[in-house]
C-alpha positions as CSV (number, residue, x, y, z in Angstrom):
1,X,93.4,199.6,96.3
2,X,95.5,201.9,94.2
3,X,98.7,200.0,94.8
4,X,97.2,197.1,93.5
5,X,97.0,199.3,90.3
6,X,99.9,201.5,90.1
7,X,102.5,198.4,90.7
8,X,105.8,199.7,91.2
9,X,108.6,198.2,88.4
10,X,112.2,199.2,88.5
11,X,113.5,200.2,84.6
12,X,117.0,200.0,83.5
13,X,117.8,203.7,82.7
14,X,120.4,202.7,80.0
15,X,118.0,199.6,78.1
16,X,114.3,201.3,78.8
17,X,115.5,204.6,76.9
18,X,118.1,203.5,74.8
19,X,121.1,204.8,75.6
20,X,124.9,203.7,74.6
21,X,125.5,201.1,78.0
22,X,129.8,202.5,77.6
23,X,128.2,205.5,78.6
24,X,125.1,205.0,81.0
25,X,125.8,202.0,83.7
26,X,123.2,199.1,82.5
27,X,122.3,198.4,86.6
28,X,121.2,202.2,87.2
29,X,117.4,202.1,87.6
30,X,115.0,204.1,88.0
31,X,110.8,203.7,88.6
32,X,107.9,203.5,87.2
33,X,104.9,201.4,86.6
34,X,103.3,198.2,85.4
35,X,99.3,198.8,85.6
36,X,97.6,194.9,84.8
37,X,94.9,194.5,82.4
38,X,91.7,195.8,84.2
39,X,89.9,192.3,83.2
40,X,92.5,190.7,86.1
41,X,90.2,192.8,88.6
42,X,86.7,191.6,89.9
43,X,86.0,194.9,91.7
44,X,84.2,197.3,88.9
45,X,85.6,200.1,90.6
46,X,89.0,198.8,90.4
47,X,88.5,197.4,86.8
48,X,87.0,201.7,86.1
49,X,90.5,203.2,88.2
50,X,93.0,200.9,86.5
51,X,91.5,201.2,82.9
52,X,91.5,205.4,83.6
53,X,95.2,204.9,84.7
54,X,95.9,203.0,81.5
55,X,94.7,205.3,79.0
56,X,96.6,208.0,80.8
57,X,99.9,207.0,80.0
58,X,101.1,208.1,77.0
59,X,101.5,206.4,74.1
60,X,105.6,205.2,73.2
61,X,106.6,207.2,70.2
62,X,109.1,204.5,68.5
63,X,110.8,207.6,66.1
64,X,111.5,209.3,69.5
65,X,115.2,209.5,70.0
66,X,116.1,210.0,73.6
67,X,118.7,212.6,75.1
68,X,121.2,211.6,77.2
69,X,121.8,214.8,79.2
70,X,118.1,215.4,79.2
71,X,117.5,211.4,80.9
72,X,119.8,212.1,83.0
73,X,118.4,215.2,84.0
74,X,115.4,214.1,84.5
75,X,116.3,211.5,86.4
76,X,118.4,213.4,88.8
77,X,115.5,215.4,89.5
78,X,112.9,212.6,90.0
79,X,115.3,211.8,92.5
80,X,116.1,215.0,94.2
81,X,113.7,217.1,96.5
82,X,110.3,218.6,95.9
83,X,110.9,221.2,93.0
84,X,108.9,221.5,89.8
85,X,110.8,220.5,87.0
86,X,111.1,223.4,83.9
87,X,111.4,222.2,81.0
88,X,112.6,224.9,78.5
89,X,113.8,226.2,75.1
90,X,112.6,227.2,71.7
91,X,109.6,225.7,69.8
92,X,109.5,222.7,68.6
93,X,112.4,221.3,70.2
94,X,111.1,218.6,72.4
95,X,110.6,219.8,75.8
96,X,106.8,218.2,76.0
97,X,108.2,215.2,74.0
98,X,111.0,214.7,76.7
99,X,108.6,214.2,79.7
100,X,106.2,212.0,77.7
101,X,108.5,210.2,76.7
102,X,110.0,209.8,79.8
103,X,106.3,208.8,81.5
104,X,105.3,206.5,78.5
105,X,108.3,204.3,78.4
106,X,108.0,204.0,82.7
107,X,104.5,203.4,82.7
108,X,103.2,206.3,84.1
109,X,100.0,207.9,83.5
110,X,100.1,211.4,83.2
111,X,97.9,214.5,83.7
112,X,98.1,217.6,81.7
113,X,97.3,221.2,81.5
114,X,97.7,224.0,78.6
115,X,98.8,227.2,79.7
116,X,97.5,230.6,78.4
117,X,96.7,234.3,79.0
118,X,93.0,233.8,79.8
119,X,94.2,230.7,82.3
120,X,91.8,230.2,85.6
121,X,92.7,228.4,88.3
122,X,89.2,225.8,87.9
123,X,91.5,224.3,84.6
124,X,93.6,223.3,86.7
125,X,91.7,222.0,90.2
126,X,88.1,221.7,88.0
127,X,84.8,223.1,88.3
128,X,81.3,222.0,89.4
129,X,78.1,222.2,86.7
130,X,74.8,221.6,87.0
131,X,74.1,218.5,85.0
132,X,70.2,217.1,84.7
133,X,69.8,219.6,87.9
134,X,72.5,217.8,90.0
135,X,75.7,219.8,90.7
136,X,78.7,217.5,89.6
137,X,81.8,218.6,90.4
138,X,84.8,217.4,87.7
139,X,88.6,217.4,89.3
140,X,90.5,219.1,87.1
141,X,94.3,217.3,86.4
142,X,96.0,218.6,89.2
143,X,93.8,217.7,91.4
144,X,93.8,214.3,90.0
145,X,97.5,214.1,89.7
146,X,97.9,215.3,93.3
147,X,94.9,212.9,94.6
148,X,96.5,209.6,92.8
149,X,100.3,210.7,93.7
150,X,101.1,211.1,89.6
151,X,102.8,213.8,87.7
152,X,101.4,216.7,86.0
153,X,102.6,218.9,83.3
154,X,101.3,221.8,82.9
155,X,102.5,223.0,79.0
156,X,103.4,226.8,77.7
157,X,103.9,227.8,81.6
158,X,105.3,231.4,81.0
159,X,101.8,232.4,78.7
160,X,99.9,232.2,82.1
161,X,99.7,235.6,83.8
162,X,102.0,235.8,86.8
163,X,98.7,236.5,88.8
164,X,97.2,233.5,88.1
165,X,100.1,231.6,88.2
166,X,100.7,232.4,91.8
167,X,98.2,229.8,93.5
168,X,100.4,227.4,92.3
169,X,103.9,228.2,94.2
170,X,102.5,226.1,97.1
171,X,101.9,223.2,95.2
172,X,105.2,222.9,93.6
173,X,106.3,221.9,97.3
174,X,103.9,219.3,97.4
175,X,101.7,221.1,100.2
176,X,97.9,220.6,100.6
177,X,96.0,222.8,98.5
178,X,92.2,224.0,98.3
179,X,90.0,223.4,95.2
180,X,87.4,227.0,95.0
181,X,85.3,225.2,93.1
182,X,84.4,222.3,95.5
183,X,83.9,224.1,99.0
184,X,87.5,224.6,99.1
185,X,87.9,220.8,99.7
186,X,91.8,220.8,100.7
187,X,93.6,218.1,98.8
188,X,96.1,216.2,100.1
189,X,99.0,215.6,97.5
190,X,99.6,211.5,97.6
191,X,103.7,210.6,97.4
192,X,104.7,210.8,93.7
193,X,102.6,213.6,92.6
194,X,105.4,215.8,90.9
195,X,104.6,218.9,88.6
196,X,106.6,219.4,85.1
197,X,106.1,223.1,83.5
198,X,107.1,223.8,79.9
199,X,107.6,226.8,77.9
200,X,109.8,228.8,75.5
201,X,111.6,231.2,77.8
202,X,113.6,230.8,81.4
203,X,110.5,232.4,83.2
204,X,112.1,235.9,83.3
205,X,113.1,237.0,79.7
206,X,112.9,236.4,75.7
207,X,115.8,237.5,74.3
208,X,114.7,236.5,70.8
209,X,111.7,238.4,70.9
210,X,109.3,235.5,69.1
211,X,107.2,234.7,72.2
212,X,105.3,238.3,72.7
213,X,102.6,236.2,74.6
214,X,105.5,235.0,77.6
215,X,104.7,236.3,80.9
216,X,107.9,237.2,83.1
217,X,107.4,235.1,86.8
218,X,108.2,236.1,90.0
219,X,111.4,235.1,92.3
220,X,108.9,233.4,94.2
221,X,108.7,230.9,91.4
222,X,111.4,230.5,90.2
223,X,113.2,229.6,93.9
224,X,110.8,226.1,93.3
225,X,112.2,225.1,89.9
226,X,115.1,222.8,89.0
227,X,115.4,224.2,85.5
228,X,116.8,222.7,82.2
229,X,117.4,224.1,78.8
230,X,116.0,221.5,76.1
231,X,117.4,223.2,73.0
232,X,117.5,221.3,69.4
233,X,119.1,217.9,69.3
234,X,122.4,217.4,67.9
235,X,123.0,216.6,64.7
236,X,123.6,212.5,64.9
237,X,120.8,212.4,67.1
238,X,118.3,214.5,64.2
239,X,120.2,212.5,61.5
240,X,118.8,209.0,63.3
241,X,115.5,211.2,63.4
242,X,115.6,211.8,59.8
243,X,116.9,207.7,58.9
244,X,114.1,206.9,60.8
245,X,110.8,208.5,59.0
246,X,112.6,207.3,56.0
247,X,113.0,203.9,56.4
248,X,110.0,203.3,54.6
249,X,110.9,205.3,51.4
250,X,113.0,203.0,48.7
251,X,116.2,203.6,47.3
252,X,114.5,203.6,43.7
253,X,111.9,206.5,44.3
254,X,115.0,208.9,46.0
255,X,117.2,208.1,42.7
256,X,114.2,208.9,40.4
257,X,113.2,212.1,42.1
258,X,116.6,213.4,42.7
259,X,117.6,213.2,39.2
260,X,114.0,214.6,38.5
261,X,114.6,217.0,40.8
262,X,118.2,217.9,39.3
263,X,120.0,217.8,42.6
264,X,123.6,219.1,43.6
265,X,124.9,218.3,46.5
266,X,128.5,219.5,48.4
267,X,129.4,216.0,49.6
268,X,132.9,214.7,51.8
269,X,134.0,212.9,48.6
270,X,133.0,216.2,45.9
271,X,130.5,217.5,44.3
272,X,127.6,215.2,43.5
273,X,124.7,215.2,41.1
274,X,120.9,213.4,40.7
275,X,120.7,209.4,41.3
276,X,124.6,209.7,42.6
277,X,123.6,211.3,45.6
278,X,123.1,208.7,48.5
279,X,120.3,208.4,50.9
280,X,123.1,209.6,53.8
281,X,124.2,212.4,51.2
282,X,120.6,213.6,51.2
283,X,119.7,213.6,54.7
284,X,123.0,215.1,55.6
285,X,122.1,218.1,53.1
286,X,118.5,218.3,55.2
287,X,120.5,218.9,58.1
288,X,122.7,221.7,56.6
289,X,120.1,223.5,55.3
290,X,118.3,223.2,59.2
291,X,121.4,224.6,60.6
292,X,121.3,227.1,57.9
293,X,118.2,228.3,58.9
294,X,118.5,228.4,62.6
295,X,121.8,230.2,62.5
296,X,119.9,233.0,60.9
297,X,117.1,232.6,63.3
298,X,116.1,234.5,66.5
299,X,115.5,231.2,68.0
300,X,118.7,230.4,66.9
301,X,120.3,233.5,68.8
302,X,120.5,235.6,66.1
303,X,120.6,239.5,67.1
304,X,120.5,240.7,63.5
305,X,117.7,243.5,62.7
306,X,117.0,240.4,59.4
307,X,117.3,237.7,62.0
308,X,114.2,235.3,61.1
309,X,111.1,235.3,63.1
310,X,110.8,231.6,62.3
311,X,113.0,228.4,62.4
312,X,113.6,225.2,61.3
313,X,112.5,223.4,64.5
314,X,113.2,219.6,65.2
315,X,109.6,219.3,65.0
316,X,109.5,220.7,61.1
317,X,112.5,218.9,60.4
318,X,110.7,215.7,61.2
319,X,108.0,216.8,58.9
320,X,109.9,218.0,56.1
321,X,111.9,214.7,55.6
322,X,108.9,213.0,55.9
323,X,107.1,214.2,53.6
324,X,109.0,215.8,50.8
325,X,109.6,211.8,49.4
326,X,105.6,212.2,48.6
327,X,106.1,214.9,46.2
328,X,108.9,213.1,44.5
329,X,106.8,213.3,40.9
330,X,106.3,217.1,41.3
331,X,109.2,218.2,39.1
332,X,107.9,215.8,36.2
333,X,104.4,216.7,36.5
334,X,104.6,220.5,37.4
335,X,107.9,221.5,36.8
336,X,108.5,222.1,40.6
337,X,110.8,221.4,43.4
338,X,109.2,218.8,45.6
339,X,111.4,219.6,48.5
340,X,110.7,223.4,48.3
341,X,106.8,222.7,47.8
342,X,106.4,220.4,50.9
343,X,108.6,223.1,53.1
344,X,105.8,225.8,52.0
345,X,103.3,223.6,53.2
346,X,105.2,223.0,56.9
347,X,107.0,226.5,56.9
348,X,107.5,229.1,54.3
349,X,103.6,229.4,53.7
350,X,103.8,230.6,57.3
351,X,106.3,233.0,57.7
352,X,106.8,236.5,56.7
353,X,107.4,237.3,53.3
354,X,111.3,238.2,54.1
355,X,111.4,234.9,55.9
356,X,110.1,233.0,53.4
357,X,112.7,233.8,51.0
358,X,115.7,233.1,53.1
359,X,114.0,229.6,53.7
360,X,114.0,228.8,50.5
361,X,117.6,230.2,49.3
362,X,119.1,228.0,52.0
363,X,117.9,225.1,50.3
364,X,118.5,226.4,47.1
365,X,121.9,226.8,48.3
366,X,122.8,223.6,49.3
367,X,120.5,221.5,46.8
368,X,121.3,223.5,43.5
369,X,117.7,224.4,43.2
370,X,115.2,226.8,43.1
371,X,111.3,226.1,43.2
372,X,110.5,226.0,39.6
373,X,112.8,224.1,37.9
374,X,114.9,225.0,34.8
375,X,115.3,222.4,31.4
């Protein structure tokens, strides 16, 4: 039944995620799936499995800009062997994205779990409950991952407690495993079940110091992980982020608000001011003052006693040039900086004091201005 569901499609690597075909050979495939409409199926318990399946993939972010290195590690290692797959770096820098991404664009549904220090093992394999006096037991995602030969990804890995974390070495090598809360009913992992952890730290240490919560993992562990560093994106890829969630803004409201605004921007061809800085000029001045901010950053690898406890992640980025067009009219109606108002509400405002300044003289320094504006 479930391969009349799950019905296997070979992808172009280089045309499915958009990558440069000088660079990725156009006739390297790789799998994934093409679930039909559950209405094509007469069986209600077909039509039930195949709409379940459906919903389960991810949804195809079209402002996600794929990694080359990170495709193609991710396809070596959907190739390679029975390892998890560890996905990580600092926050906000698209480790979880990667692997949906990855999943949605393929086709394949995908089960997932949240990490954290009060983690039992029943969030993961489920639990039973008494409902209306009947004892119904729920599979938890892994168990449903394992049972339909999907992946699982099981997010913020290192804040489980290396205790609890244990039960799962097994499983990362694709062998049977028991689930406590169903009379130890030993599950049988189905080919294609594959487990992807995420989290901030390599398993073992935190040399910034920001993820106080991360658990350091056994050798044990980390003997079953192909491991890959997902840190921030380069800068081309995060300025085709940035054109992106812009498109929709017009020429006309960014020449209003930066004159408004009183802009002054370092630029290739000089210093420029207001309306005469371009749409590029702008978004390249976002990304300096991101680089800015994560060079002074722990995240960033700073090992200064003033390094900052918080960073300008991919993710905040995205939000930031988003949204700061919205606030275009704050300088004429308030007398305030619209770009420094809409980073308080996505960073600053949430930071400590000491961080919160050096946010905002990084864009003060490469925009000219401060949050309350002068005449």
């Amino acid at each position: 039944m479930l391969d009349q569901i799950l019905v296997p499609r070979a992808y172009s690597l280089a045309q499915t995620f958009g990558l440069d075909p000088n660079e990725v050979d156009p006739s390297i495939e790789t799998m994934g799936y093409e679930i039909p409409d559950p209405s094509t199926f007469t069986d209600p318990q077909m039509q039930e499995t195949a709409a379940f399946l459906r919903a389960a993939v991810p949804a195809i972010d079209p402002l996600y800009k794929h990694r080359r290195a990170i495709i193609s590690d991710i396809y070596y290692w959907s190739n390679a062997g029975d390892d998890a797959l560890l996905l990580w770096g600092p926050t906000g820098s698209g480790k979880t994205s990667a692997w949906e991404q990855w999943c949605a664009c393929l086709g394949i549904p995908l089960f997932s779990i949240k990490g954290h220090k009060a983690f039992n093992e029943w969030e993961a394999t489920g639990k039973t409950d008494l409902v209306d006096g009947n004892t119904v037991h729920t599979p938890g995602p892994l168990t449903l991952a394992a049972q339909y030969g999907l992946p699982v990804i099981i997010n913020e890995y290192d804040r489980i407690a290396p205790a609890k974390a244990i039960v799962f070495n097994d499983i990362f090598e694709g062998r049977p495993f028991p689930v406590p809360s169903n009379n130890n009913m030993l599950v049988e992992p189905q080919p294609g079940f594959r487990v992807v952890l995420t989290a901030n730290t390599n398993l073992v240490e935190d040399p910034s110091g920001n993820y106080g919560t991360a658990s350091s993992h056994d050798i044990s562990l980390l003997e079953r992980l192909y491991s890959v560093h997902v840190g921030y994106p380069d800068r081309d890829v995060e300025r085709a982020l940035i054109e992106d969630v812009m498109s929709g803004v017009g020429d006309d409201l960014l020449a209003y608000w930066f004159d408004q605004e009183g802009f002054k921007v370092s630029t290739p061809n000089g210093l420029k001011e207001g309306a005469a800085i371009t749409r590029a000029e702008y978004i390249d001045a976002l990304l300096d003052v991101a680089h800015k901010i994560r060079a002074q950053s722990k995240d960033g690898g700073s090992t200064s006693d003033a390094a900052l406890e918080r960073t300008m992640s991919t993710r905040i980025l995205r939000k930031w040039a988003m949204h700061a067009p919205a606030h275009a009219r704050a300088p004429e109606k308030f007398g305030m900086s619209g770009l420094h108002l809409t980073l308080k509400k996505y960073l600053s405002n949430l930071a400590t004091q000491s961080t919160s300044i050096a946010l905002h003289q990084a864009v003060e320094t490469v925009f000219g201005v401060g949050m309350v504006l002068k005449d």
